[in-house]
Structures are given as structure tokens and as C-alpha cells.
C-alpha positions in Angstrom: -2.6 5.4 -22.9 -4.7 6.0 -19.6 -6.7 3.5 -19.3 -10.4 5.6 -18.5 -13.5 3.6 -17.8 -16.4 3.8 -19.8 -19.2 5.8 -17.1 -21.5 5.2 -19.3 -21.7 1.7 -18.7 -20.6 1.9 -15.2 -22.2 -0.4 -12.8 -21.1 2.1 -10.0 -21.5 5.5 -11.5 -24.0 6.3 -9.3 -22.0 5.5 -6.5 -18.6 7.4 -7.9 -20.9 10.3 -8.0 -22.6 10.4 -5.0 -19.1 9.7 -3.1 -17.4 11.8 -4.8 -19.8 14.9 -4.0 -18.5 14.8 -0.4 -15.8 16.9 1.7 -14.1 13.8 2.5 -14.8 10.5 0.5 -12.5 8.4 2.2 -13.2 4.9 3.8 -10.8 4.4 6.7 -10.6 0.3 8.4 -8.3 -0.8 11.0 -8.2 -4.4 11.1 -5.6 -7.5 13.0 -3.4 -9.6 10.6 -1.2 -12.4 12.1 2.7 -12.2 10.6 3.9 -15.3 12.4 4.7 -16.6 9.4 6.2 -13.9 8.3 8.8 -13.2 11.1 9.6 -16.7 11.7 10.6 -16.8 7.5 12.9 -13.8 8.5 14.6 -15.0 11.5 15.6 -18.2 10.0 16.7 -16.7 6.1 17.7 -13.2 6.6 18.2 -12.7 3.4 15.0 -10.1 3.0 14.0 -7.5 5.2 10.9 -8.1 7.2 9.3 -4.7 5.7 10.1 -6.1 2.4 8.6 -9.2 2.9 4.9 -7.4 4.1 5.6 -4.7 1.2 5.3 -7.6 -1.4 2.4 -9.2 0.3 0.7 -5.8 0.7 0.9 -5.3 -3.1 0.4 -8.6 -3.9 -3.1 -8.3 -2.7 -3.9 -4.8 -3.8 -2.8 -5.9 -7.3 -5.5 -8.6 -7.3 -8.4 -6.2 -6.4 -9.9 -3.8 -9.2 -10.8 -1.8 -6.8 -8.1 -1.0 -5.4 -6.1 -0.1 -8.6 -9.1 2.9 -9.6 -7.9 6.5 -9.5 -9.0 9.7 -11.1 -7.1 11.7 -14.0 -8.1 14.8 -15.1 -11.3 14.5 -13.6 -12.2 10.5 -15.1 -12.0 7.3 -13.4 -9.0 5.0 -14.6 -8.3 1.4 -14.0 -4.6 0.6 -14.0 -3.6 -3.0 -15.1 -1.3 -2.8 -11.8 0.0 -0.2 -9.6 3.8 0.5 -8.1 4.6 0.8 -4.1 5.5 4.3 -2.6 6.5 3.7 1.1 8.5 5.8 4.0 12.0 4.6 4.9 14.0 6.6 7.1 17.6 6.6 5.9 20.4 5.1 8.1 22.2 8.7 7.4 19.5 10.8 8.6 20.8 12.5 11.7 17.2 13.6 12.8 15.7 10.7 12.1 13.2 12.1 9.4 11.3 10.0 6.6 11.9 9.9 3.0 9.4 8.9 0.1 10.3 5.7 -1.9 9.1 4.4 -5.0 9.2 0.6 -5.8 8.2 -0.8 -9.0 5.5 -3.5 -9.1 6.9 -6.9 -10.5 5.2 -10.5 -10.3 8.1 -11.5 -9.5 8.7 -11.7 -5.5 12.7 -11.5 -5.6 12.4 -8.9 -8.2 10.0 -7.0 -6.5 11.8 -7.0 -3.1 15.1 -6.0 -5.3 13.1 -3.2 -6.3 12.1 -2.4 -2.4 16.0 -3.1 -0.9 16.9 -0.3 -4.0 15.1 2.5 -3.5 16.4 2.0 -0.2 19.9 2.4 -0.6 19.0 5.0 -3.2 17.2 6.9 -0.4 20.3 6.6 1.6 22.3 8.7 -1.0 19.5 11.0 -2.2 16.6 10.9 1.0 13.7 13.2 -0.6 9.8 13.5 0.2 9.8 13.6 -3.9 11.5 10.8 -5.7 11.0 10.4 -9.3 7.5 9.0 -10.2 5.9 10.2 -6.9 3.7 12.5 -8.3 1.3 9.2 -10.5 -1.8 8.5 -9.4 -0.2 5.1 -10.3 0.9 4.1 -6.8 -0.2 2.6 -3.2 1.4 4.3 -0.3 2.9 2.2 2.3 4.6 2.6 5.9 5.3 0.9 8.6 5.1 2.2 12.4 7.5 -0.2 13.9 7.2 1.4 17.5 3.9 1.6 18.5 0.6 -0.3 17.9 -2.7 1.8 16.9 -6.4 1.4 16.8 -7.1 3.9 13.9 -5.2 6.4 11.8 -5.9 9.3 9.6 -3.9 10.1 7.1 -3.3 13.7 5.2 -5.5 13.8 2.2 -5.5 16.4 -0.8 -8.2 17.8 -3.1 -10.0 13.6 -3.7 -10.3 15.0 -7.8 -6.9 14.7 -7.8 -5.5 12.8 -4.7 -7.0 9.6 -5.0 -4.1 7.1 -4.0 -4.7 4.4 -1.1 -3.4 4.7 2.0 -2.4 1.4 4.0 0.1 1.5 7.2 1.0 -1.3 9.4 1.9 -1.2 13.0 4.2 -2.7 15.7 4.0 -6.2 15.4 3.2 -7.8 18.9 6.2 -10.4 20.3 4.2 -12.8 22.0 1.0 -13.0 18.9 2.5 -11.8 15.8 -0.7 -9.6 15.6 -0.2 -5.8 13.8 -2.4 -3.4 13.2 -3.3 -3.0 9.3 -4.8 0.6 8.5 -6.7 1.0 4.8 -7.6 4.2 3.7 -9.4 4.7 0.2 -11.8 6.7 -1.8 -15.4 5.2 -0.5 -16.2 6.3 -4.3 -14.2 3.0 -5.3 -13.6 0.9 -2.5 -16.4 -0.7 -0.3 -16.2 -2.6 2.9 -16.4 -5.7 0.8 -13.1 -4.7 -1.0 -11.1 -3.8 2.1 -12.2 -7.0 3.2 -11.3 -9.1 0.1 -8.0 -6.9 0.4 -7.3 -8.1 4.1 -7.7 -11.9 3.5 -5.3 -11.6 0.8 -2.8 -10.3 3.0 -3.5 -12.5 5.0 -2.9 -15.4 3.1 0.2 -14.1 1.4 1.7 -14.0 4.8 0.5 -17.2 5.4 2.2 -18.2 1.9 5.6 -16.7 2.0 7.4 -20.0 2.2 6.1 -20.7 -1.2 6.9 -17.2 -3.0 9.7 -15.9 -0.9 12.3 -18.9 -1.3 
């Protein structure tokens, strides 16, 4: 059963509206996260993959906001008890180096969650497609990482916001000498204020900080 909210008591129904009324209702942040911890976890286990590691921090955050986990079905805001990764991996076989689409789902568990990541890899490596099964739910946070180059801003492609309405976050090249990246958040401004991208980015945060304790 989707799980619609109740406008009618809506403490930001005015807000949904008048957001929603625009071209473009999308907030867009760059911010700088520190992975030390992080990398340093990964050079000295190897047993996860370092874009596993941030994928289950990233959704370990975003599953702790509301705000984050609001979307729009046929036409009505919805508040999903959790949502599932989608992220770009480009497969080992691809000769021309192009992306595919991945679907992870969600788990509380960290090793089951990252099992779910290192899967749809390998599945992607047999079957590489911009549409896996499930990639089509509103359900979902897209993902990517941009190993090779550090940004200031990104845009990403957006479709009709009634029916598009899934965050966009994407992490860049994470300095050598700092451990600073680039995080990107892109949302619908008729969910998500600055105060939830913010909330959002010290959870990250701290997971990073964390991993010893839910990565072991």
C-alpha cells in the first residue's frame, strides 16, 4: 500500500505547492566531506570496496531523514518507510567504457547491504543495462561516483518533477593528501530544505567517521 500523506494536515502543504508550481523545483548543494576514515578502513581490510563502503553511509543517512524518503505518485506526496540505492557502475566488460544502472536493496544491515551493492555488480557485468529491474520506483536514491575529477557543482538530468522526484547525490574524486570529495545533493526544494541537506551531510559525515564500528 503507498504510503500517501495526509495534505490536509500537512505542515508543509503550502510549501509542496508553491515549489512544486515551478519549471524546475530542485535544490542543488555542493558541500566537502572528509573520507579519511574511510580509505584508511579500506587499505587495511580489503574486504569491501571503497564505493561500497560510501554507498552504505550515503543511505544510511538518507534513510534517517523524512525528507529525503518523500516522492510523488500519481500526482500525491508519499513517505516511504525507507528507500533502495540505484547507482552507475561501469562494467569490467564494457569495451567503451559506458555506465550501467544498478539497483541495491536497502538493508540495516551493513554486510548485507554491501552484499547487495558487490551483487548488482557482478550482475551488471553479465547483463550491463541503463534499466535494471525496479529502476522505474520512485522508491530509490540515485548514486554515482566520479572517481576522476573533483567538482564544484553539478546538474543533473531531470524529468517532468510530477513524476521524477528521486534525489540525486554524486561524489567526486577524493583528494590524496586530505581525504576531501566533493558531495553533490540534488532534491525537489518542494521536500527538502537547506536544513535537510544539511542534517543529511553530517550524517554522512559521521557514518564515515563510524565505519570501524558498522563495517567490521
Amino acid at each position: 500500500m503507498v504510503p500517501f500523506v495526509d495534505v490536509d494536515s500537512w505542515s508543509r502543504r503550502e510549501h509542496f505547492a508553491f515549489f512544486q508550481g515551478r519549471r524546475n523545483p530542485c535544490l542543488s548543494v555542493t558541500s566537502r566531506l572528509n573520507a579519511r576514515r574511510v580509505v584508511e578502513y579500506r587499505a587495511n581490510c580489503k574486504t569491501n570496496r571503497l564505493s561500497s563502503l560510501l554507498y552504505r553511509a550515503v543511505m544510511k543517512a538518507v534513510n534517517g531523514i523524512p525528507e529525503f524518503k518523500m516522492r510523488i505518485i500519481d500526482l500525491r506526496p508519499v513517505e516511504f518507510e525507507y528507500v533502495d540505492a540505484a547507482f552507475t557502475y561501469v562494467p569490467k566488460s564494457s569495451e567503451h567504457k559506458l555506465h550501467s544502472n544498478c539497483i541495491a536493496a536497502w538493508d540495516e544491515d551493513a554486510k548485507r547491504f554491501m552484499d547487495n551493492v558487490e551483487n548488482a555488480m557482478r550482475l551488471s557485468e553479465v547483463n550491463p543495462t541503463l534499466c535494471p529491474d525496479g529502476g522505474a520506483s520512485q522508491q530509490l536514491v540515485y548514486l554515482t561516483m566520479l572517481r576522476d575529477f573533483d567538482f564544484t557543482s553539478i546538474t543533473n538530468p531531470w524529468g517532468d518533477p510530477w513524476v521524477d522526484t528521486v534525489p540525486r547525490i554524486a561524489m567526486g574524486m577524493i583528494s590524496k593528501d586530505s581525504h576531501e570529495f566533493s558531495v553533490s545533493v540534488e532534491a525537489l526544494h518542494s521536500f527538502v530544505d537547506g536544513r535537510h541537506v544539511a542534517a543529511f551531510l553530517q550524517a554522512f559525515q559521521h557514518e564515515m567517521d563510524d565505519v570501524l564500528m558498522w563495517a567490521a
